[in-house]
C-alpha positions in Angstrom: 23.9 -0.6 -46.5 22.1 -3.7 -45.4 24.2 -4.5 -42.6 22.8 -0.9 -41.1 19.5 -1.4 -42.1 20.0 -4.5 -39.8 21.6 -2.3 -37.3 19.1 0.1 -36.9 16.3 -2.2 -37.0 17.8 -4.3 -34.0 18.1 -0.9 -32.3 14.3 -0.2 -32.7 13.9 -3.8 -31.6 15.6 -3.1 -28.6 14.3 0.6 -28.2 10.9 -0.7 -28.5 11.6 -3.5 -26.2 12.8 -1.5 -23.6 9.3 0.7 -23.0 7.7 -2.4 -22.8 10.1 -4.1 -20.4 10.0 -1.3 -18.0 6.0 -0.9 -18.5 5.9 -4.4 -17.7 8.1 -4.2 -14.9 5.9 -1.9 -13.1 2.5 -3.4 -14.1 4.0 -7.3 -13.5 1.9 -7.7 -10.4 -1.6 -6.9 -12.6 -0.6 -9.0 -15.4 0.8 -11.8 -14.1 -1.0 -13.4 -10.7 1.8 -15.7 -9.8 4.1 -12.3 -9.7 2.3 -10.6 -6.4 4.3 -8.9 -4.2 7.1 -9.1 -6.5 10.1 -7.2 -4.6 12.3 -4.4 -6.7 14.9 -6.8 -6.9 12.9 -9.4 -8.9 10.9 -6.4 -11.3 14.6 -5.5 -12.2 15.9 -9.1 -13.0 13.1 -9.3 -15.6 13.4 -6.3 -17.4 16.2 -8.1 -19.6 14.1 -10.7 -20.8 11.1 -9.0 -21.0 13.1 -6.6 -23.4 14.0 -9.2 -26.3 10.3 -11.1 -25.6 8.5 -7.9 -25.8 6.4 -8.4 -28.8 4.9 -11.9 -26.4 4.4 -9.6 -23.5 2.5 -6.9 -25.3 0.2 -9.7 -26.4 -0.3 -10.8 -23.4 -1.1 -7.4 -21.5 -3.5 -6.3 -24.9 -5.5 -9.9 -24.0 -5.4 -8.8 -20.7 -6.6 -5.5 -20.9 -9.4 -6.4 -23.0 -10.8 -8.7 -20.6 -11.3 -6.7 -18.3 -12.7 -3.9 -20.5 -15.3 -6.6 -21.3 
């Protein structure tokens, strides 16, 4: 029982991780300045990473985004 609840929660992790990795990958160039002109090539490598450090990269794009609402 508790090794699927730990399943299923890495699952979600990942699920959840992999919305914001691809979101990210398409927005990159807005949220991160260094990124311009990123090629498809390079938005691809990162969707890995960005998948496991998704809860740092939706910080990131929530302080963005209310920045520039301000």
């Amino acid at each position: 029982m508790t090794a699927d609840l730990i399943v299923h929660l890495g699952g979600a992790y990942l699920a959840i991780g992999l919305a914001c990795a691809l979101c990210f990958a398409a927005l990159v160039q807005r949220l991160e300045p260094s990124a311009r002109g990123a090629s498809l090539l390079f938005r691809l490598m990162i969707v890995p990473a960005a998948a496991l450090l998704w809860p740092l990269i939706a910080t990131r794009a929530l302080r963005a985004w209310r920045r520039s609402a301000a």
